[in-house]
ROTOR-146912 format. One record per residue (C-alpha): residue in three letters; z, y negated, x negated. Coordinates in steps of 0.25 Angstrom, whole numbers. Layout:
% ROTOR-146912
<type=Ala&c3=Z&c2=Y&c1=X>
...
% end
This chain:
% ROTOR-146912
<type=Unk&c3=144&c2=35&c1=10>
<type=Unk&c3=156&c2=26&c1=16>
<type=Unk&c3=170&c2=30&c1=9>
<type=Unk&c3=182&c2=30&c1=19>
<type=Unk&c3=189&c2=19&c1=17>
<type=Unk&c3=202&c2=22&c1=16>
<type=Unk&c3=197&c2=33&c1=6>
<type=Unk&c3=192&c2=24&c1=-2>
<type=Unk&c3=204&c2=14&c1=-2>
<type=Unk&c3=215&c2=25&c1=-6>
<type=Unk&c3=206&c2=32&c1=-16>
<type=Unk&c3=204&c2=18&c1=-22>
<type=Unk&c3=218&c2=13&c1=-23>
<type=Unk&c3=224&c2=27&c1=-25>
<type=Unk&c3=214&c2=27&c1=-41>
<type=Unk&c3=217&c2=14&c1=-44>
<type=Unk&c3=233&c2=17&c1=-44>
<type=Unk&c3=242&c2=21&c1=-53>
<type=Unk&c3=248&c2=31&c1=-45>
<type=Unk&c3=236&c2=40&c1=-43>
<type=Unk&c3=237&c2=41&c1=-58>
<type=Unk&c3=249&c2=45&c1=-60>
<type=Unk&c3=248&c2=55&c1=-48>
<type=Unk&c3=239&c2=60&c1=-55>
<type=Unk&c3=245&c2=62&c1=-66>
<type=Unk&c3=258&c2=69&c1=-61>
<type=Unk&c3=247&c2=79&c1=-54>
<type=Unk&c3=241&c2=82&c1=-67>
<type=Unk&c3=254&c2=84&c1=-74>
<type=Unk&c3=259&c2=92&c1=-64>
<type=Unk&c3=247&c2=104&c1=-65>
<type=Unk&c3=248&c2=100&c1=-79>
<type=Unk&c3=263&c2=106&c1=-79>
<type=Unk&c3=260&c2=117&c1=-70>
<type=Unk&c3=247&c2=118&c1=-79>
<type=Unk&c3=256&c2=121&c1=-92>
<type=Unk&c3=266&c2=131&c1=-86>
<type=Unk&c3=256&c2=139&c1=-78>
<type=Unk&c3=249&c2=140&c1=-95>
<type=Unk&c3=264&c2=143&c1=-100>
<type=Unk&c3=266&c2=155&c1=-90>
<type=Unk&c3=254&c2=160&c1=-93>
<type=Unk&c3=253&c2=162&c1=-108>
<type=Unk&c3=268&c2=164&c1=-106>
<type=Unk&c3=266&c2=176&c1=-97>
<type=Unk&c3=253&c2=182&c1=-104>
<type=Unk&c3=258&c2=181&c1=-120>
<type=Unk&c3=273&c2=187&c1=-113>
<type=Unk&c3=263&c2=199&c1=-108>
<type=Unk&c3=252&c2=198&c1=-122>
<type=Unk&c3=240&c2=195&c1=-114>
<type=Unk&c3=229&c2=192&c1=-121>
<type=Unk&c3=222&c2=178&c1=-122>
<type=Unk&c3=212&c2=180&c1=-111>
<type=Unk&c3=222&c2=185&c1=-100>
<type=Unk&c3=229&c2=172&c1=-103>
<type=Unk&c3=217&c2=165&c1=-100>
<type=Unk&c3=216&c2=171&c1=-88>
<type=Unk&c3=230&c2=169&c1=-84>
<type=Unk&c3=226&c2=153&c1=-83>
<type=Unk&c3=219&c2=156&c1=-68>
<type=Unk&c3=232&c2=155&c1=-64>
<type=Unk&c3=232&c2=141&c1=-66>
<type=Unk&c3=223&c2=139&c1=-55>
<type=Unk&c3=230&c2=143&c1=-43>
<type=Unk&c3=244&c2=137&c1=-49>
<type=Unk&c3=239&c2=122&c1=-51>
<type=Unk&c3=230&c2=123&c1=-38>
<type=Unk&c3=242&c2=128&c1=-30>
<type=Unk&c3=250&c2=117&c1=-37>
<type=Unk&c3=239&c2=109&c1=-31>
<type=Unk&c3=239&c2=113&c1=-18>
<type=Unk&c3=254&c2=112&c1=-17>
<type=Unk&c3=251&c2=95&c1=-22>
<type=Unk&c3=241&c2=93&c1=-10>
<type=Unk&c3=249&c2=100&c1=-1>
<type=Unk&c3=261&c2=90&c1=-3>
<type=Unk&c3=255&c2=78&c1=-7>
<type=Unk&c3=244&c2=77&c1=4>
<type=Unk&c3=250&c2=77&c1=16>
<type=Unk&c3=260&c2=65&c1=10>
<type=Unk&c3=249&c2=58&c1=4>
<type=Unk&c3=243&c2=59&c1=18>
<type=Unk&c3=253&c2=59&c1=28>
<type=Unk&c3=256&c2=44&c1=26>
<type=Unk&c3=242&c2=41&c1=27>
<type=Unk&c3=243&c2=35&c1=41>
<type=Unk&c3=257&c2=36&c1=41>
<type=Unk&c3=258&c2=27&c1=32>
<type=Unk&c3=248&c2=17&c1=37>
<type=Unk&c3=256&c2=16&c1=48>
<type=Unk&c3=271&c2=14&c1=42>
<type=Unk&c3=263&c2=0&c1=34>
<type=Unk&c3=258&c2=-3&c1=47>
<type=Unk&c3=243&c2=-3&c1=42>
<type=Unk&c3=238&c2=8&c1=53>
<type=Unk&c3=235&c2=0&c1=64>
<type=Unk&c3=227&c2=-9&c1=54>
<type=Unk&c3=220&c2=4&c1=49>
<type=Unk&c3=216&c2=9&c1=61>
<type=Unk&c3=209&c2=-3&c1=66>
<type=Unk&c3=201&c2=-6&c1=53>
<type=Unk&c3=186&c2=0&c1=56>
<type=Unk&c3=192&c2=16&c1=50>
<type=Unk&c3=189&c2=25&c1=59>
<type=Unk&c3=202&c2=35&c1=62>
<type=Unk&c3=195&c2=46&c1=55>
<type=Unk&c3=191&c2=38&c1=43>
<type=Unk&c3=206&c2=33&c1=41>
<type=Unk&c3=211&c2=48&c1=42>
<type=Unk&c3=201&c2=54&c1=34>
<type=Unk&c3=202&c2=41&c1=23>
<type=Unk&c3=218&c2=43&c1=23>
<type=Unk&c3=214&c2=59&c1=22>
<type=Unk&c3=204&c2=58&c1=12>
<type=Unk&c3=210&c2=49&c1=2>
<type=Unk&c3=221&c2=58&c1=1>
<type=Unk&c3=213&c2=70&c1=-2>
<type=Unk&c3=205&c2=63&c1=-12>
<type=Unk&c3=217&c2=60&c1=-18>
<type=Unk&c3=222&c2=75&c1=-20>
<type=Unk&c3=208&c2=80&c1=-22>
<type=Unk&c3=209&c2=71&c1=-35>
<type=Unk&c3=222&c2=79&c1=-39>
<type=Unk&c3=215&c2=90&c1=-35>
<type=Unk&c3=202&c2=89&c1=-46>
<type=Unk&c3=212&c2=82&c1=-59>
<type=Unk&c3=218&c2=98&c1=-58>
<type=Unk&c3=206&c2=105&c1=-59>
<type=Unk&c3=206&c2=104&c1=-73>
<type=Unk&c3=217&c2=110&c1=-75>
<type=Unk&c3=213&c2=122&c1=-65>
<type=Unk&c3=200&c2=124&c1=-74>
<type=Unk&c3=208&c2=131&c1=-84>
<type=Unk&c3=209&c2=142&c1=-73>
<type=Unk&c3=195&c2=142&c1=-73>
<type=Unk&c3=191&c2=141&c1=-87>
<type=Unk&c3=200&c2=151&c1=-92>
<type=Unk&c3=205&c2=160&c1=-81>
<type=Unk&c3=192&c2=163&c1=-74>
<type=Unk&c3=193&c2=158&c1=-61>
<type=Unk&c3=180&c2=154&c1=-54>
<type=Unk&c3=178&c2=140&c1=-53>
<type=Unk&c3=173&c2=140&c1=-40>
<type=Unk&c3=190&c2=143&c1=-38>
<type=Unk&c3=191&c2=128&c1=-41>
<type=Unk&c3=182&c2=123&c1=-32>
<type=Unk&c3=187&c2=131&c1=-21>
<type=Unk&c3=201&c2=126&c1=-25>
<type=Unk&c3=196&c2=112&c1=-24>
<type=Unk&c3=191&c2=114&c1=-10>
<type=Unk&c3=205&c2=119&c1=-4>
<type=Unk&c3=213&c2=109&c1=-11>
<type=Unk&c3=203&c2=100&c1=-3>
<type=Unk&c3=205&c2=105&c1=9>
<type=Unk&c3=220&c2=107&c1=8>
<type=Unk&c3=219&c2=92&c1=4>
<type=Unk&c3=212&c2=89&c1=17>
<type=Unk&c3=221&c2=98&c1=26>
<type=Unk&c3=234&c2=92&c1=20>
<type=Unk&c3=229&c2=80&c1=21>
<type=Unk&c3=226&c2=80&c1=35>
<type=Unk&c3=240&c2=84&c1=38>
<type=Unk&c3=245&c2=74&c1=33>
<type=Unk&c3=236&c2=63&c1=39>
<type=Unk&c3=238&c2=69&c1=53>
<type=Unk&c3=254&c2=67&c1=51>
<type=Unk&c3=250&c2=54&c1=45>
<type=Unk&c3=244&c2=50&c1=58>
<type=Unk&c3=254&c2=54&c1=68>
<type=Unk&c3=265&c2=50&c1=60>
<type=Unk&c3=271&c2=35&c1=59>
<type=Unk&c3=279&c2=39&c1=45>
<type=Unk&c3=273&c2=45&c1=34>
<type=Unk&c3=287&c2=52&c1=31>
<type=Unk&c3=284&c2=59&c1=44>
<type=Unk&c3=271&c2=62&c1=43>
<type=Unk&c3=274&c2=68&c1=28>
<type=Unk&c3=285&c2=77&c1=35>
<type=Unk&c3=276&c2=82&c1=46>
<type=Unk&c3=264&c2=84&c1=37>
<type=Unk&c3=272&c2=94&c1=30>
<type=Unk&c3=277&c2=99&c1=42>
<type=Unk&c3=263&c2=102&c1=47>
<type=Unk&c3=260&c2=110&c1=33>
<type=Unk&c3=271&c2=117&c1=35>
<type=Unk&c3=264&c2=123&c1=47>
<type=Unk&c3=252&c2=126&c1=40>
<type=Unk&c3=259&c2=131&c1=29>
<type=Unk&c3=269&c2=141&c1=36>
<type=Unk&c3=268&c2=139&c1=49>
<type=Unk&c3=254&c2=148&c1=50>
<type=Unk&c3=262&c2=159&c1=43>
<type=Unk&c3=273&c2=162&c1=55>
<type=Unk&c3=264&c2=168&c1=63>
<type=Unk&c3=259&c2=180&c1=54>
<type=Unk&c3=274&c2=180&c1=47>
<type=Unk&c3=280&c2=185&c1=63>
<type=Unk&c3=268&c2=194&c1=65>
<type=Unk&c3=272&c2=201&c1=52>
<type=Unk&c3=287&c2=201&c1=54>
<type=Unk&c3=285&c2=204&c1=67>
<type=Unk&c3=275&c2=216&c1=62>
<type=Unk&c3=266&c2=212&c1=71>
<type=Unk&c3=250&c2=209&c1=67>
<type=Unk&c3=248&c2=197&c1=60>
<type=Unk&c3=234&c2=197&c1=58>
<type=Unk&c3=231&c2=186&c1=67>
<type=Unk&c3=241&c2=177&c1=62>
<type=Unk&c3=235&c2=178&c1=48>
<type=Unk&c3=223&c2=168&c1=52>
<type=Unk&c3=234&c2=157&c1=56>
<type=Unk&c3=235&c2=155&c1=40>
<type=Unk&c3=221&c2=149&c1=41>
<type=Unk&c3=228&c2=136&c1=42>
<type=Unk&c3=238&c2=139&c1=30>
<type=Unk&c3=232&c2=131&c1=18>
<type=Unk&c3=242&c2=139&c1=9>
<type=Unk&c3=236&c2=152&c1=14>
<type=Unk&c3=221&c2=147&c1=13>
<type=Unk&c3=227&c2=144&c1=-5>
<type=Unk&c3=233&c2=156&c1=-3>
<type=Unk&c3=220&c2=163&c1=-1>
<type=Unk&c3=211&c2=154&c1=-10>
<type=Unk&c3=219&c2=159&c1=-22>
<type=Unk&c3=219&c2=172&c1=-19>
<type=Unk&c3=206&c2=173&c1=-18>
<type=Unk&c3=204&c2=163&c1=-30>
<type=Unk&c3=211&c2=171&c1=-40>
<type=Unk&c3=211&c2=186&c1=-33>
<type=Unk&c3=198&c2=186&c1=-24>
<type=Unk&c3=206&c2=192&c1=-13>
<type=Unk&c3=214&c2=185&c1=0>
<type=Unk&c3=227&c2=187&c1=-1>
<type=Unk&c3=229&c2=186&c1=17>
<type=Unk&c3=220&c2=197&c1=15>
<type=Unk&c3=231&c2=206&c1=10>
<type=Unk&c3=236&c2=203&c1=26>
<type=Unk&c3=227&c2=204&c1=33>
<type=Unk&c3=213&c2=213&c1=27>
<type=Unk&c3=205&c2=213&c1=38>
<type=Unk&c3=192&c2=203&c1=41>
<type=Unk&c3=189&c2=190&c1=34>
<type=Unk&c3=205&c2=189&c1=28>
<type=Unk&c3=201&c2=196&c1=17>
<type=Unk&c3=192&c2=187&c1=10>
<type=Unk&c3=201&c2=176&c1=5>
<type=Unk&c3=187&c2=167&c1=5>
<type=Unk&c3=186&c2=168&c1=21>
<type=Unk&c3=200&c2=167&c1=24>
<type=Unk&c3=200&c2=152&c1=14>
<type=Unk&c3=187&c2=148&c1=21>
<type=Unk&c3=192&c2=149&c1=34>
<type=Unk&c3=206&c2=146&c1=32>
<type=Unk&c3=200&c2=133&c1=25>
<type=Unk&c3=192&c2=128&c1=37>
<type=Unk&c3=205&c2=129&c1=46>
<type=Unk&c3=212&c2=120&c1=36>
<type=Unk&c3=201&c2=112&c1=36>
<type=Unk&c3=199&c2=112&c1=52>
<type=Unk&c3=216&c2=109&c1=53>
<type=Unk&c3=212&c2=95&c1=42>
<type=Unk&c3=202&c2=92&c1=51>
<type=Unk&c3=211&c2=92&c1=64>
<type=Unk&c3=222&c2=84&c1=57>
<type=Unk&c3=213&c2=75&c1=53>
<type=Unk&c3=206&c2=73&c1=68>
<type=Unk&c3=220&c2=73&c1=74>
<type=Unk&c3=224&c2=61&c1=63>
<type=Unk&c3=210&c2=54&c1=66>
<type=Unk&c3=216&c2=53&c1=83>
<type=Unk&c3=229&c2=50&c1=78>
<type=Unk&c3=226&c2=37&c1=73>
<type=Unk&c3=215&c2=33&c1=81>
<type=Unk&c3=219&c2=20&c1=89>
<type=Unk&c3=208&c2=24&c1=100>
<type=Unk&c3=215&c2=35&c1=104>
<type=Unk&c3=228&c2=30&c1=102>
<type=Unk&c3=226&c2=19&c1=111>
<type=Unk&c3=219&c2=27&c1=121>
<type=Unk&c3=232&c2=38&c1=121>
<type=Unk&c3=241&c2=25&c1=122>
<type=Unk&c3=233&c2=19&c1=134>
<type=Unk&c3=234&c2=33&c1=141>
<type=Unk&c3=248&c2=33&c1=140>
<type=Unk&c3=250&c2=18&c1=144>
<type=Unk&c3=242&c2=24&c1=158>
<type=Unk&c3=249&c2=35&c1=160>
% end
């Protein structure tokens, strides 16, 4: 099996640096601190009301959603900056034009600078589960939990990601691309909401609306935990009627939007920085 190339490059010269070390590090330190206060409030909280061992332990699934939130909260700022100079920044050293007329196909340059990104993360992603397990192991979660987990964080990596290579591609600084990445999750993440907040203040029905949040990543986690730790979906509570109510169907299908909107940055990055087209777009124009 051929290995993209560019995949293979940065995953190589990103090991073999000092900085990836101490980025981990800091990662680690960090859930470590997080780690120790989430602990302290517990058994601070449960000996102030004299709860007995056992409902301490149990206490320690909390963990799980705090550090994977922390998580998520680290992919979704550190992603699209890891990405969004991806081209960009190709282009600001002046190596692009080299780039794009090695033997790399367009998509095997978008989905190499994509990639190694993501592997990156992902790597973060598995040095925490240690630290989740305690959840596992003592709070009586099912470990099928983690796994699921895993899966999301992977395919918020990949949705991120491809936000930030699409800016990347368009853009000629990375300053701008950062900015407009985080411009374009703001739509997602807000955005989607405005519709079903004037149908509810203007007391109108606000059913429909409700499905635009398909493409909210922090309502597909707001649903994954709350059918993780409570079995039930919390849009339920919105709107009970159909296949809302089963917080399974509304991630599943919430996550294959997600997945299809990756899909489209990515194909729209890939036509972006391919010189045939831009050469045929620039010949047009020269005609007209």
């Amino acid at each position: 099996m051929r290995v993209n190339p560019i995949i293979k490059k940065d995953i190589k010269v990103e090991s073999r640096s000092k900085k990836f070390s101490l980025e981990i590090f800091a990662y680690e330190a960090t859930l470590l601190i997080i780690f120790l206060l989430v602990i302290k409030s517990i058994f601070s909280y449960t000996s102030y009301r004299s709860v007995s061992v056992g409902s301490q332990l149990q206490e320690l699934v909390s963990l799980f959603p705090i550090i994977s939130i922390t998580e998520i909260c680290i992919i979704g700022l550190v992603v699209p900056i890891m990405t969004a100079s991806s081209i960009s920044g190709e282009k600001e050293r002046q190596t692009f034009d080299i780039m794009i007329t090695t033997s790399i196909s367009p998509w095997s340059i978008i989905l190499g600078k994509l990639g190694s990104a993501v592997i990156k993360i992902m790597l973060f992603v598995i040095a925490s589960i240690p630290v989740m397990a305690i959840s596992f192991i003592m709070g009586g979660l099912n470990w099928s939990a983690l796994f699921y987990f895993v899966l999301a964080a992977l395919l918020f990596a990949v949705f991120s990601g491809s936000v930030g290579v699409f800016c990347s591609s368009i853009c000629r600084k990375s300053i701008a691309s950062i900015i407009l990445s985080y411009v374009i999750y703001g739509c997602f993440f807000g955005l989607t909401f405005v519709p079903m907040l004037i149908a509810v203040l203007s007391k109108g029905r606000y059913e429909t609306s409700v499905y635009l949040l398909l493409a909210n990543p922090v309502v597909f986690f707001e649903e994954f935990y709350t059918t993780i730790l409570y079995g039930e979906s919390g849009l339920g509570l919105i709107n009970g009627n159909g296949w809302i109510k089963s917080g399974t169907g509304w991630m599943t299908v919430s996550g294959i939007v997600i997945l299809l909107i990756a899909v489209f940055f990515i194909y729209t990055s890939t036509k972006k920085i391919n010189p045939m087209k831009s050469n045929v777009v620039q010949i047009k124009k020269k005609s007209e």
